[in-house]
C-alpha positions in Angstrom: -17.5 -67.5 -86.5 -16.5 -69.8 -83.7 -12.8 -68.6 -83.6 -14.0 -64.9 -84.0 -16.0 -65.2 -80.9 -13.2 -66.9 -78.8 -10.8 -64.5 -79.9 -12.4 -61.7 -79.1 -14.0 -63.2 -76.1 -9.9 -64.0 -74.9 -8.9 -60.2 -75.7 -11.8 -59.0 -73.5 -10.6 -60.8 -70.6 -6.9 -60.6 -71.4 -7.6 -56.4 -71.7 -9.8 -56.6 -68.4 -7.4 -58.6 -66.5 -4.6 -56.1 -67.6 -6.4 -53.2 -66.9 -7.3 -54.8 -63.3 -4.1 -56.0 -62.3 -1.0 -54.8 -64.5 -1.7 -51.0 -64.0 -2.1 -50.8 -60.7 1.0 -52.6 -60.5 2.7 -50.1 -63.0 1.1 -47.6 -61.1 2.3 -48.7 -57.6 6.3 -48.4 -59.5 5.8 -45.5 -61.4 3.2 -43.0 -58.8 5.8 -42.1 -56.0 8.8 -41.1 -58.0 6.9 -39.0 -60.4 4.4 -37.9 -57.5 7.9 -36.7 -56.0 9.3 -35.2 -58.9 6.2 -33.2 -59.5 5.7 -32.1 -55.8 9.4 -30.9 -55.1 9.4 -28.9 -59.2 6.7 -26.5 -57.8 7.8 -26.6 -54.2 4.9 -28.3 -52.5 7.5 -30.6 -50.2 8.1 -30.1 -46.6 10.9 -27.3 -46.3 9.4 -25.8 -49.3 13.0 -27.1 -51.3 13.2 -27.9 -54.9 14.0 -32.3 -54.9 17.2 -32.9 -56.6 17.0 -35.0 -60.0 19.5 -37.3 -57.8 16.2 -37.7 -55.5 13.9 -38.6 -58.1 16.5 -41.3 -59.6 16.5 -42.9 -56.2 13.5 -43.0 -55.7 13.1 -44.7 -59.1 15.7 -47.2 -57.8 14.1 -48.2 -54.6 10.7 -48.4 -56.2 12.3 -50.9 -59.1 14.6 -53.0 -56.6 11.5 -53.4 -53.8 9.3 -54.4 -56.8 12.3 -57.2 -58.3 12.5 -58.6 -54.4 8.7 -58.4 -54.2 8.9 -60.6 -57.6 11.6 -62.9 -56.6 10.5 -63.9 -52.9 6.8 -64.5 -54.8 8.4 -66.5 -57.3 10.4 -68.6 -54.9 7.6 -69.2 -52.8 5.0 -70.7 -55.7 7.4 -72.0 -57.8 8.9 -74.0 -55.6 5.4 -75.4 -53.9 4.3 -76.4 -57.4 7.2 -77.8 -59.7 10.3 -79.8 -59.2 11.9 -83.0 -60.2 11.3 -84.4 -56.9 7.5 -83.6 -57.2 4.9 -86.0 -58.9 3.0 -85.1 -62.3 -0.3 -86.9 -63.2 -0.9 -87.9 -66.7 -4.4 -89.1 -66.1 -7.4 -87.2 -64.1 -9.0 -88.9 -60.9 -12.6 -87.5 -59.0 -11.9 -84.6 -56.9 -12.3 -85.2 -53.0 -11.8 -88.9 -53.5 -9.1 -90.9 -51.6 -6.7 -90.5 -55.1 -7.1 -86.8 -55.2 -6.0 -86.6 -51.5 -3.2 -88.7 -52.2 -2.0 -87.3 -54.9 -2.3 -83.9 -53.1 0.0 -85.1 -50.6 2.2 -86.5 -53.6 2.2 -83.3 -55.7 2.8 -80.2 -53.6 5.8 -79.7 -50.8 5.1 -77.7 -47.0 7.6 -75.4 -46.3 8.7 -74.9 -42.6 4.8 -74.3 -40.7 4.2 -72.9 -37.0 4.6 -69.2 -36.6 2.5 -66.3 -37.1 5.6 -64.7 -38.9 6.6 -67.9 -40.9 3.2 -68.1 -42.0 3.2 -64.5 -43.3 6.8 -64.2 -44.3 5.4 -67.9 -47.0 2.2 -65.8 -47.3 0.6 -69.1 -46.0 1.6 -71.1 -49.0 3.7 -73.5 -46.7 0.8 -74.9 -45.9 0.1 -75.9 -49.7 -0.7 -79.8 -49.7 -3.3 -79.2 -46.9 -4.4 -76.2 -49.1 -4.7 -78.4 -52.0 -6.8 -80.9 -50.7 -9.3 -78.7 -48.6 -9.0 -75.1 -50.5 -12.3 -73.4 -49.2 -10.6 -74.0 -45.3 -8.7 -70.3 -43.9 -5.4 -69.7 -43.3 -5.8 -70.6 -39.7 -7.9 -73.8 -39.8 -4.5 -75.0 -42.3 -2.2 -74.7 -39.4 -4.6 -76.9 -37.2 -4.9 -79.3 -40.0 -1.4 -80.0 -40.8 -0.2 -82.2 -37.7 -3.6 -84.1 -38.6 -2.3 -85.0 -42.6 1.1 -85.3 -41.7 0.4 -88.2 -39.0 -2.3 -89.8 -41.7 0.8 -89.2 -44.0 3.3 -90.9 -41.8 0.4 -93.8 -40.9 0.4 -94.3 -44.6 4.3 -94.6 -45.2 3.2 -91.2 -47.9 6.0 -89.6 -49.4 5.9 -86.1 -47.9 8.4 -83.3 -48.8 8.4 -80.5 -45.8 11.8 -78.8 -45.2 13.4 -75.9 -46.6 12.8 -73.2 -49.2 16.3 -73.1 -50.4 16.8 -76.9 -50.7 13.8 -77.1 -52.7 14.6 -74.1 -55.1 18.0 -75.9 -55.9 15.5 -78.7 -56.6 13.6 -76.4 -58.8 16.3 -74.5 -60.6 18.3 -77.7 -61.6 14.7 -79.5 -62.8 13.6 -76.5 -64.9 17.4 -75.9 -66.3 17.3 -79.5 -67.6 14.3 -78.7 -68.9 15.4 -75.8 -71.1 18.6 -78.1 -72.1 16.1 -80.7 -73.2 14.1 -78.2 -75.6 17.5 -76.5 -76.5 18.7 -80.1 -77.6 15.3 -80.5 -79.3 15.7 -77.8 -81.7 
């Protein structure tokens, strides 16, 4: 009865999650060129012209290449904040807010080049991730104040801190999770 319960309790969420966040995705991808399509087949476009079947097969292409760069600048961004050989894993738990949780946030997590109003957005504020780590109810702002504040405690305390570039630590991240595929290839 247990498993029943979980199982459907996980489908409820899985199918709530899916319908919150997946189709409106899809939708975003799919609404314009078929919107287009349908509008220029019964003449309701500007200039009152038919749109081509050329038009509607660009449109499909920009819609599918603006969602893969969407996807890949998102993935480059978090995965590379969050994994790496170069960052630390804990096997054990320690209390959160405590002198080891701070440390290890500063241990864990990597800041990507900070300062600008478009820096900040173009990272989507997630090169501000060990400060966001250890305080994560603190704005976007208030992170950007904080930061010379950790990194001098951080410098003070001989830390280990990470900040530099994106594209140094994605080499970082593609040749830690490549050996890790090798690893469970060689496994098998």
């Amino acid at each position: 009865m247990k498993g029943r319960f979980f199982d459907a309790f996980f489908w409820t969420v899985f199918m709530l999650h899916w319908v919150a966040t997946v189709l409106p995705i899809i939708a975003c991808v799919v609404a314009p060129p078929v919107l287009l399509a349908t509008l220029g087949a019964h003449g309701y476009l500007p200039g009152g012209e038919a749109v081509t079947n050329d038009a509607v097969q660009l449109a499909w292409r920009v819609c599918i290449v603006a969602e893969l760069m969407t996807n890949a600048h998102t993935f480059i961004i978090v995965a590379c904040n969050h994994a790496g050989d170069d960052l630390y894993r804990f096997s054990t738990s320690c209390t959160a807010h405590g002198p080891e949780f701070l440390l290890r946030c500063s241990y864990a997590g990597v800041n990507f080049e900070t300062g600008t109003d478009f820096i900040d957005i173009m990272y989507g504020w997630l090169n501000y991730q060990i400060e966001h780590h250890m305080f994560p109810d603190m704005t976007h702002l208030q992170y950007r104040k904080l930061q010379p504040m950790v990194r001098a405690v951080s410098l003070c305390a001989l830390l280990r801190r990470l900040p530099g570039s994106v594209w140094l630590q994605l080499v970082r991240y593609s040749s830690f999770a490549c050996a890790a595929v090798r690893a469970g290839q060689e496994g098998m």
